[in-house]
C-alpha positions in Angstrom: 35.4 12.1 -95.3 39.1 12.6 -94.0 40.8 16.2 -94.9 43.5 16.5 -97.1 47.2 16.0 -96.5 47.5 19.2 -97.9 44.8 21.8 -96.5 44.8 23.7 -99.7 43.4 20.7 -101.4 40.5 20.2 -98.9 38.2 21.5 -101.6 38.9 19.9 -104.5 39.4 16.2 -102.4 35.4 17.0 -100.9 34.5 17.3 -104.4 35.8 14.2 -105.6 35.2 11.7 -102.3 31.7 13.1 -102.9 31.4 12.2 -106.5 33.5 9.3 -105.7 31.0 7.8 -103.0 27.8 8.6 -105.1 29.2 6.8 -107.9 30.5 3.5 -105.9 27.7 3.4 -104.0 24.8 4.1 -106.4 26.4 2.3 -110.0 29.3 0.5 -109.2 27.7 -1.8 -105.8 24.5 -2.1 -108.3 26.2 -3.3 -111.1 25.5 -0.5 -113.4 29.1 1.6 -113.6 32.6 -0.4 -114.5 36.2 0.9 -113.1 37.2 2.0 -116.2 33.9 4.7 -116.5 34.2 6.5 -113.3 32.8 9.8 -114.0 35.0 11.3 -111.1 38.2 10.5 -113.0 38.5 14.8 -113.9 38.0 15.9 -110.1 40.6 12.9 -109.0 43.0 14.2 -111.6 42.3 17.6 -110.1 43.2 16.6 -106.8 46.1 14.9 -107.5 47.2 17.7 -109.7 46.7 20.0 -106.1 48.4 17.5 -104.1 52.0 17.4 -106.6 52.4 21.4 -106.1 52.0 21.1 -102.3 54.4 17.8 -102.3 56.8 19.8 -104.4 56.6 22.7 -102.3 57.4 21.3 -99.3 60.2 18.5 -101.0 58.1 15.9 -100.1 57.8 14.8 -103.8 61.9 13.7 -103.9 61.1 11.3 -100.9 58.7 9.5 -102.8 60.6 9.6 -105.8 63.5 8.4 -103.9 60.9 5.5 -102.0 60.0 4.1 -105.4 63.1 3.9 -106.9 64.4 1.9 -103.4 61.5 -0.5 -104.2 61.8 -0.5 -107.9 63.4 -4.5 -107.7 60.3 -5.3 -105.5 57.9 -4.1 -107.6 59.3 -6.2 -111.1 59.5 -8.8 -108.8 55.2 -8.8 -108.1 54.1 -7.5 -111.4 55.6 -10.6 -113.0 53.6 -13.0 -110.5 50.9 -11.4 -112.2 
């Protein structure tokens, strides 16, 4: 498992690539777990929850902001091909 972007995180992000791998690779390969039941969905939500207070911290948060809007138009564009 790769560290965190943010080191702070590294914790939480071992929890859920742990829970994550366990799950993909004992239910979901095997047939018996479905995207939409992913029993790691809490500790992913926890990471990501980390991961915007370090992005916002450090500004990095307006780039991406800034990055989607730019590719806004692009995005309608494949979502309709859809």
């Amino acid at each position: 498992m790769s560290a965190s972007l943010a080191p702070e995180c590294n914790e939480v992000k071992e929890r859920y690539d742990t829970c994550f791998l366990k799950w993909y690779s004992e239910k979901y390969l095997r047939s018996n777990g479905k995207t939409d039941d992913n029993e790691c969905a809490n500790l992913f939500k926890d990471y990501q929850k980390c991961l915007k207070v370090v992005l916002k911290e450090k500004g990095i948060d307006k780039l991406i902001d800034e990055a989607r809007e730019d590719t806004k138009e692009n995005d309608a564009l494949y979502i309709k091909r859809k």
